[in-house]
C-alpha positions in Angstrom: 16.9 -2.2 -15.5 18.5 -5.0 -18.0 19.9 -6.6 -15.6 16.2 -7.0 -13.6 14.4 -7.9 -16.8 17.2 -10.5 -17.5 16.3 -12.2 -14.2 13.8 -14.7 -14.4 12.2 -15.4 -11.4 12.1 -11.0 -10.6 10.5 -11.0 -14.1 7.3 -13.8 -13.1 7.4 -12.0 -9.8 7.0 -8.6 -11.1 4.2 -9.7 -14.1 2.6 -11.7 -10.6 2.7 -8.5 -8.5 1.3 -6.1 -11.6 -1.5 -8.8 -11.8 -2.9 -8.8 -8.4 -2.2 -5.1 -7.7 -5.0 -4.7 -11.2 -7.5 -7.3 -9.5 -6.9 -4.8 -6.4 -7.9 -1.8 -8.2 -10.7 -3.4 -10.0 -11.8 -4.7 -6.9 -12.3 -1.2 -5.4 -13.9 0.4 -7.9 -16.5 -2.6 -8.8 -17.1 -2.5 -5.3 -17.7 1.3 -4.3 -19.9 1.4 -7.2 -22.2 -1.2 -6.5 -22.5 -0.6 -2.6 -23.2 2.5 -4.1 -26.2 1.4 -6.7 -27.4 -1.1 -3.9 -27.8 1.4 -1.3 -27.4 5.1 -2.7 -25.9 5.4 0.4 -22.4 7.4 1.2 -22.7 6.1 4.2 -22.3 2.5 2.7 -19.4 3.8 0.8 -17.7 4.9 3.2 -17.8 1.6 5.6 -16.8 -0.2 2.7 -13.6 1.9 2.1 -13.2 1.3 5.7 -13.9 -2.5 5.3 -10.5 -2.6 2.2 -8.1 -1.1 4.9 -9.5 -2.9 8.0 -7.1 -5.8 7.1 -4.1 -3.8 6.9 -4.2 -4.1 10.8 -3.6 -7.4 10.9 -0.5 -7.8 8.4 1.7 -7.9 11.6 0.5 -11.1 12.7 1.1 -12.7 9.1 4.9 -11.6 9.4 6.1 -14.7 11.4 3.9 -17.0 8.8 5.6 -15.6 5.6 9.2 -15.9 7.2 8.4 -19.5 8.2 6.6 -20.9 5.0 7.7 -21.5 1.5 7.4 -18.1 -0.1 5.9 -19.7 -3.6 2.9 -21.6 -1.8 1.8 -18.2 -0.1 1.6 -16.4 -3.7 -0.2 -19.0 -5.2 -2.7 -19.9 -2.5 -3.2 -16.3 -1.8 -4.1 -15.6 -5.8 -6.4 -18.8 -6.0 -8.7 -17.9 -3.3 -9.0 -14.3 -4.3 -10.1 -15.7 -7.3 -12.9 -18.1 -6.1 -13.7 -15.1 -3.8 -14.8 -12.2 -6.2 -16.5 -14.8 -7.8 -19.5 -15.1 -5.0 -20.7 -11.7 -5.5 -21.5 -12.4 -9.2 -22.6 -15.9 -8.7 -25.1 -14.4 -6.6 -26.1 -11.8 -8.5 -28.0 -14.4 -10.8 -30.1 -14.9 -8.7 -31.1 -10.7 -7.8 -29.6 -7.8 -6.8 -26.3 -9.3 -4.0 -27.7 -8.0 -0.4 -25.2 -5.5 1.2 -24.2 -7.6 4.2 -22.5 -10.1 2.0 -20.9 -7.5 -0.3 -19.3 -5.7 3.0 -18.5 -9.5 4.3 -16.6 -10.5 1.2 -14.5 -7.2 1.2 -12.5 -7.9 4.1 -12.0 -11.5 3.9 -10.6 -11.0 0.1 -8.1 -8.2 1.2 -7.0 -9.8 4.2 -5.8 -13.1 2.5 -4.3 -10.9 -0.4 -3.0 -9.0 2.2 -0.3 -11.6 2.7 1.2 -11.2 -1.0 2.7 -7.7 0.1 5.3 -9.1 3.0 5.9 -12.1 1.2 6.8 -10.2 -1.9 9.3 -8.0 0.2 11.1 -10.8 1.6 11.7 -12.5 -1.3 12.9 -9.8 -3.1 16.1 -9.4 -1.4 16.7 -13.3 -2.1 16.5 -13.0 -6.0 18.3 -9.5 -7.0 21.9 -8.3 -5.9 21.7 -6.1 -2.7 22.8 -2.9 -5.3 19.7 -3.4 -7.4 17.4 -3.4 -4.7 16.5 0.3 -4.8 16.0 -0.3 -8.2 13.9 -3.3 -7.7 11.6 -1.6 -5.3 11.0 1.4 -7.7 10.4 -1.0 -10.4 7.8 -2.4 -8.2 6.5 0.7 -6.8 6.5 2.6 -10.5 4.1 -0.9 -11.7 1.6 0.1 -8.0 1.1 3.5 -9.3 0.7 2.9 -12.9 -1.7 0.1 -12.7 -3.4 2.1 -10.3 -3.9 4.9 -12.5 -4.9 2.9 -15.7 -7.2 0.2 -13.9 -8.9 2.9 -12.2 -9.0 4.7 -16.2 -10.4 1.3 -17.7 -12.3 0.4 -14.3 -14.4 3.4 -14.2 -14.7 3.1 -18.4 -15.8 -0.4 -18.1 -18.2 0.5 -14.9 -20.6 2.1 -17.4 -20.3 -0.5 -19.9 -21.0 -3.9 -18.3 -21.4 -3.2 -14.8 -19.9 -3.8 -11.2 -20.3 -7.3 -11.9 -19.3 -7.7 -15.3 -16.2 -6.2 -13.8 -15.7 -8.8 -10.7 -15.6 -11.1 -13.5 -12.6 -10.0 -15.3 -11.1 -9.2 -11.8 -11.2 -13.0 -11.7 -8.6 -13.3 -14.7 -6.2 -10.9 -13.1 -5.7 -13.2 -10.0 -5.8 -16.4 -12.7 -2.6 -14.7 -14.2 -1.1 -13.9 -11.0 -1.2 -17.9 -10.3 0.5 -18.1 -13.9 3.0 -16.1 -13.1 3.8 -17.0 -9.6 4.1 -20.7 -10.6 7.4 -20.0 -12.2 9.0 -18.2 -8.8 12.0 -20.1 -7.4 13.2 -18.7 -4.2 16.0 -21.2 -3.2 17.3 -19.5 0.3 15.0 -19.3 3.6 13.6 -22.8 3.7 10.7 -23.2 5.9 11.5 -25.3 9.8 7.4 -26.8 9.3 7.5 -28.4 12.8 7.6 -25.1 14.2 5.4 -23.5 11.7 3.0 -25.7 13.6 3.5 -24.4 17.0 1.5 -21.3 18.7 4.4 -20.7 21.8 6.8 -20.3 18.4 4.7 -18.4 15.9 4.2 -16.0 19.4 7.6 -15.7 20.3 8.5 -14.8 16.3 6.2 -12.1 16.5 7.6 -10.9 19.6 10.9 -10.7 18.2 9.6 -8.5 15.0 8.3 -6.3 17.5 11.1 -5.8 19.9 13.6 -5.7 16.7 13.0 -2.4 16.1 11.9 -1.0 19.5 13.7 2.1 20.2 15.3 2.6 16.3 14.6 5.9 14.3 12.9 2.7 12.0 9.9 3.2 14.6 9.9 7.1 14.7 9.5 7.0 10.9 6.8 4.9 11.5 4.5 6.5 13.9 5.3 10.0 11.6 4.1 8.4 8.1 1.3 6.9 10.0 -0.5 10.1 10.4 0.4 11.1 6.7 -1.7 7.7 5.8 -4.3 8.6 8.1 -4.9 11.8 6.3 -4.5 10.4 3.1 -7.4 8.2 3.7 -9.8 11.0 4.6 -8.7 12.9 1.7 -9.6 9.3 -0.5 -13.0 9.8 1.0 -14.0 13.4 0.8 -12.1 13.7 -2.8 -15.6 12.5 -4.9 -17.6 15.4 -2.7 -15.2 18.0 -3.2 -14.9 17.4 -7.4 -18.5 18.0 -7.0 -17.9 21.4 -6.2 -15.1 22.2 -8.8 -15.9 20.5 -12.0 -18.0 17.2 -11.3 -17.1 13.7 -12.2 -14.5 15.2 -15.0 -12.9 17.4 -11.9 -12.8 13.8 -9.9 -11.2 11.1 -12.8 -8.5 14.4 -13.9 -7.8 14.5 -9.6 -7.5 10.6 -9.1 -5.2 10.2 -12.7 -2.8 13.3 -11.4 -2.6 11.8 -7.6 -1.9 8.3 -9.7 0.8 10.1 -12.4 2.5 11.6 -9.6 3.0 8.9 -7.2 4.7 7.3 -10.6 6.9 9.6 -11.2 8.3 9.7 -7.9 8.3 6.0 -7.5 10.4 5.9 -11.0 12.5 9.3 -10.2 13.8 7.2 -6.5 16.9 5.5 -8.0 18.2 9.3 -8.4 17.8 9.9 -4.6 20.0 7.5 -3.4 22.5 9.8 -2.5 20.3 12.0 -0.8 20.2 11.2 3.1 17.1 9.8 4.3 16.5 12.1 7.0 16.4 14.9 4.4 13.7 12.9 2.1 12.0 12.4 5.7 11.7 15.9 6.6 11.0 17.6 2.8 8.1 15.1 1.7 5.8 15.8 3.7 6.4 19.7 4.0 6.5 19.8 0.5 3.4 17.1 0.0 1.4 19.3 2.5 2.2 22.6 1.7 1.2 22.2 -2.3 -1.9 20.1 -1.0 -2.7 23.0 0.5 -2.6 25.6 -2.2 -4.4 23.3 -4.6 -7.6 23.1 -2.6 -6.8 26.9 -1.7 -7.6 27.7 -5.8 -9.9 25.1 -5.9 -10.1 25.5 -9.9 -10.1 22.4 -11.7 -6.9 22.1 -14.0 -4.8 24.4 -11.5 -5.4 21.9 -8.7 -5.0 18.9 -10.3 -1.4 19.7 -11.2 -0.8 21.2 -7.7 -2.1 17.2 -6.3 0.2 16.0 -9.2 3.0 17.5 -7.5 1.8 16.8 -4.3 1.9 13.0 -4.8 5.9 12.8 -6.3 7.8 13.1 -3.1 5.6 10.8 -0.8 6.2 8.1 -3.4 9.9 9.0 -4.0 10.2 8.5 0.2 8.4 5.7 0.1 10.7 3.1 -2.3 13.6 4.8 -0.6 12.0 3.3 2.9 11.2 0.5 1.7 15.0 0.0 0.7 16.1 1.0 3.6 14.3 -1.7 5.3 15.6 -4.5 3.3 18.9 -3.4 3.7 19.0 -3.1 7.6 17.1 -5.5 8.8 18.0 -8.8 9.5 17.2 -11.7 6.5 15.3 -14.2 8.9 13.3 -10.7 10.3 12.3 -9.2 7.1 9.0 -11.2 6.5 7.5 -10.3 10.1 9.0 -6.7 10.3 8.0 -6.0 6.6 4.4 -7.4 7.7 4.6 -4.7 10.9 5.4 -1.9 9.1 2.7 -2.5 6.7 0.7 -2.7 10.0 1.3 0.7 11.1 1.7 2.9 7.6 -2.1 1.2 5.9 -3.5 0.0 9.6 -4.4 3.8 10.4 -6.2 3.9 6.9 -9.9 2.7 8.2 -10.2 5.5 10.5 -8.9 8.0 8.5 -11.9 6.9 6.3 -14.3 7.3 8.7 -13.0 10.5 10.3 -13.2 12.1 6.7 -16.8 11.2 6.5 -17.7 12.7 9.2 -16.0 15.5 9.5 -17.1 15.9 6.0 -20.3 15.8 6.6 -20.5 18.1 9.9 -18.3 20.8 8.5 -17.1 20.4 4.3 -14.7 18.6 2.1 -12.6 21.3 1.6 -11.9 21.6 5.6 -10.8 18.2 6.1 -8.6 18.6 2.8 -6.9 21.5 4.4 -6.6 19.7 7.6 -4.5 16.7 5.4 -2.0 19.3 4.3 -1.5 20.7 7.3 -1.3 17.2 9.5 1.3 16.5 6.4 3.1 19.4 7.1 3.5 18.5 11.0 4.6 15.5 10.2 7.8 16.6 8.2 8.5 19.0 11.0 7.6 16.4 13.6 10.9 14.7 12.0 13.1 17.8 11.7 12.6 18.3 15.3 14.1 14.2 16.0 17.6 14.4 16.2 17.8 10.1 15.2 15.6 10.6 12.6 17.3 13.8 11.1 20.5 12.5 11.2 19.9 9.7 9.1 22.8 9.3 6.6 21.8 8.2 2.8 20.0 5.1 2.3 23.1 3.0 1.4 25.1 4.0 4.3 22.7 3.4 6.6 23.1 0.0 9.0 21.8 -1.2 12.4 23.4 1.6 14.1 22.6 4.5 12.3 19.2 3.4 12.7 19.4 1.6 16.1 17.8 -1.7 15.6 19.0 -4.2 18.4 21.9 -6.0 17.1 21.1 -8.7 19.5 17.9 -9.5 18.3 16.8 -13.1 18.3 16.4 -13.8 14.2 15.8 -17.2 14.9 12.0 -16.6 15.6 12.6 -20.0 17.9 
């Protein structure tokens, strides 16, 4: 990674990116706890977790806006306004307890404009490292996702019981004040914005168009649609995981289940560079077989300490697959493409998210937590095989032998967005 940390603009990108992913996580867990003190509600809860991935659904129509405007002036307008917008809850709460309708209103206006820093983040990177660090790169960044996740949501739910949902919106302030820090010192001197038709609805239309007809047909899409369902059913599993820690060990049996989901998704973000020679239709088919089937001998125990290490090891591969994707797709696909294509696959993997929330809660709630946890591992399992049974998607080659052929994007794609 020397090379990486000697880089400047990766390095106040990177410290940017840790930054907002902590006021993310902080975010959550304020949030959850005081719909939950307002309302004593799950059913509160539950909209709410819906409410944080609503926005995912609309990061395809902020693809054509990050290819066409200065990178920079998205990352810091994106951090500023998160930071006046966590703000409001607090400010309110001087003067009594914040109603819920504003705290469920605030939730997916925030995540939505944050929303934005993902894509822009994944275009840029391929203009500031050397294409044979990029796998690197992306595990760097997907190695900081999981381990701020797993110590803000350590100090978050610490802090929770110290000074409060509130007291914590208030240091998720300074995390998006830092990000603006840090982002202030990215250059990005390649893909200058055309602003005249940055302006124009026919153009933005027709860019959005081309993101989607890009990859129409490729094994890209297949992968896609495949992952999707694994993100559905990691969402219901999100939401049914508190109810079934009940049942095993309490709140100890919930923070050891979130911290070993969290430590595994880092080591398989940070073991990825070592899988580069491994072809992606391999890691395709084995993550979610392997993800499913130890997800579902862990709830099968259903004893604290056993099952945590089992979701430990359920969470490496998924993570491992997902930097190698995430290579893969800033390696095939066209420069000018990459903002509106990066926005469309965040679209389909998190867009499924809000009703997998809901559809754990429910089925939660007419049948049991461990029943819908069973039904993750075994939708995860169908997935992998789902893949194994796709000749375009099994025959992928390694990640850096793959090209727009081997995956079928249209080489005659208009990149132009115009």
């Amino acid at each position: 990674m020397r090379d990486l940390l000697k880089n400047g603009t990766f390095v106040r990108l990177f410290a940017g990116r840790v930054s907002t992913d902590c006021g993310d996580s902080l975010y959550y867990i304020a949030t959850m706890w005081l719909l939950w003190e307002v309302t004593h509600s799950p059913l509160y809860t539950a909209i709410g977790g819906a409410l944080i991935r609503l926005p995912d659904l609309l990061s395809v129509f902020v693809g054509p806006l990050v290819d066409r405007w200065p990178l920079r002036s998205i990352l810091l307008w994106s951090q500023g306004i998160n930071c006046v917008g966590v703000l409001i809850i607090p400010a309110v709460a001087l003067f009594g307890q914040p109603p819920v309708w504003l705290i469920l209103s605030v939730i997916p206006v925030l995540y939505t404009i944050n929303g934005v820093v993902y894509p822009a983040q994944t275009a840029a990177l391929p203009r500031i490292v050397s294409e044979d660090a990029l796998t690197r790169a992306n595990s760097l960044f997907s190695t900081s996702l999981r381990t701020v996740d797993a110590i803000a949501n350590a100090v978050g739910g610490l802090l929770i019981g110290i000074i409060g949902p509130i007291g914590l919106y208030l240091i998720d302030a300074g995390t998006f004040v830092i990000a603006v820090i840090c982002f202030r010192g990215v250059a990005i001197a390649d893909g200058k914005p055309n602003r005249n038709s940055s302006r124009s609805i026919d153009s933005y239309s027709t860019a959005l168009r081309d993101g989607a007809s890009y990859v129409r047909g490729s094994a890209l899409l297949v992968v896609l649609g495949g992952v999707a369902m694994s993100n559905l059913g990691a969402a219901a599993a999100s939401v049914v995981l508190p109810a079934y820690a009940s049942t095993v060990g309490g709140p100890v049996a919930y923070g050891l289940f979130v911290g070993a989901i969290g430590l595994g998704g880092l080591l398989g973000a940070a073991a990825a560079p070592v899988l580069d020679s491994v072809s992606v239709g391999t890691l395709a088919i084995g993550a979610p077989i392997a993800t499913g089937a130890l997800v579902l001998v862990g709830v099968g125990i259903s004893e604290c300490i056993p099952t945590a290490l089992l979701l430990f090891a359920s969470a490496v591969p998924g993570s491992a697959f997902t930097v190698i994707f995430t290579t893969l797709v800033q390696d095939v696909v066209a420069e000018q493409l990459l903002g509106r294509v990066s926005a469309l696959i965040r679209s389909c993997l998190s867009g499924v998210a809000p009703l997998g929330s809901l559809l754990g809660g429910i089925i939660s709630g007419e049948l049991s937590p461990p029943i819908v946890l069973y039904g993750v591992g075994v939708l995860s399992i169908a997935t992998g095989c789902f893949f194994l049974a796709h000749p375009g998607v099994r025959g992928l080659p390694p990640v850096n032998r793959c090209d727009n052929r081997t995956i079928g994007l249209r080489a005659d794609a208009n990149t132009g967005g115009e």
